[in-house]
N, C-alpha and C positions, 0 to 999 in steps of 0.2 A: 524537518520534523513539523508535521501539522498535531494540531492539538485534536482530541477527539472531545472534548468537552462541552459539547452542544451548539458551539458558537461555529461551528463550522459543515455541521449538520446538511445535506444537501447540496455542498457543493463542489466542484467538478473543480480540480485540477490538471490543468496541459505541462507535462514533463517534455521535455524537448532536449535533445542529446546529439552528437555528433552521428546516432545510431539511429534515430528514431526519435518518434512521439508515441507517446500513451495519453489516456484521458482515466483520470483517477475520477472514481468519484467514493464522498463519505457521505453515508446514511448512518439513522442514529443503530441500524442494526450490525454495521458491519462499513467494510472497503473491498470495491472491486475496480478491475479496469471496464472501460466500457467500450473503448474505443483502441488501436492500436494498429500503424503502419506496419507493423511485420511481417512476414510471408504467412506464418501456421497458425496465427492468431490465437494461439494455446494460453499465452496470456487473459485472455478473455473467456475462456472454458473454462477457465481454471473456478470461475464463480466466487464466492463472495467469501470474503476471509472473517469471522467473527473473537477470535481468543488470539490473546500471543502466541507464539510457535508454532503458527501454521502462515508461509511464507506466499505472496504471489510473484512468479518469478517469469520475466521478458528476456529472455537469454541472447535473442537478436540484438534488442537494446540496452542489454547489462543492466534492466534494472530489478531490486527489490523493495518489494512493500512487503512492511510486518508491523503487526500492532504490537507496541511497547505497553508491558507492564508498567504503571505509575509506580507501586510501591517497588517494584526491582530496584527505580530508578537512584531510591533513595541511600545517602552513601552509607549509611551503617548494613546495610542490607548486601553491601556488594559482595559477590566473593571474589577472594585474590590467591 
């Protein structure tokens, strides 16, 4: 989990997996891949994710990014 909280604003994270590498990056508008060893590179069309529930998905590399609502996260808020 990376924070989107401003403090991280700008920068590029390297995922790296038994699968693959992707190159993450956060802007204060959003998260996209930028970069990504896969064949179809559809991960990277995929373009810039801005709200929660809307997933970016690397299925070569099994991976997903999704922005986490804060208040979800809160435990009176959970459903069970």
């Amino acid at each position: 989990k990376i924070p989107l909280d401003g403090s991280t604003e700008g920068k590029e994270y390297k995922i790296t997996s038994k699968f693959g590498t992707n190159i993450v990056v956060i802007e204060k508008e959003g998260v996209y891949i930028r970069e990504a060893d896969c064949p179809d590179k559809l991960c990277i069309h995929q373009g810039k994710i801005t709200k929660p529930g809307i997933p970016l998905v690397c299925l070569p590399h099994r991976l997903l990014v999704t922005i986490e609502d804060a208040e979800a996260q809160k435990p009176d808020s959970v459903v069970r």
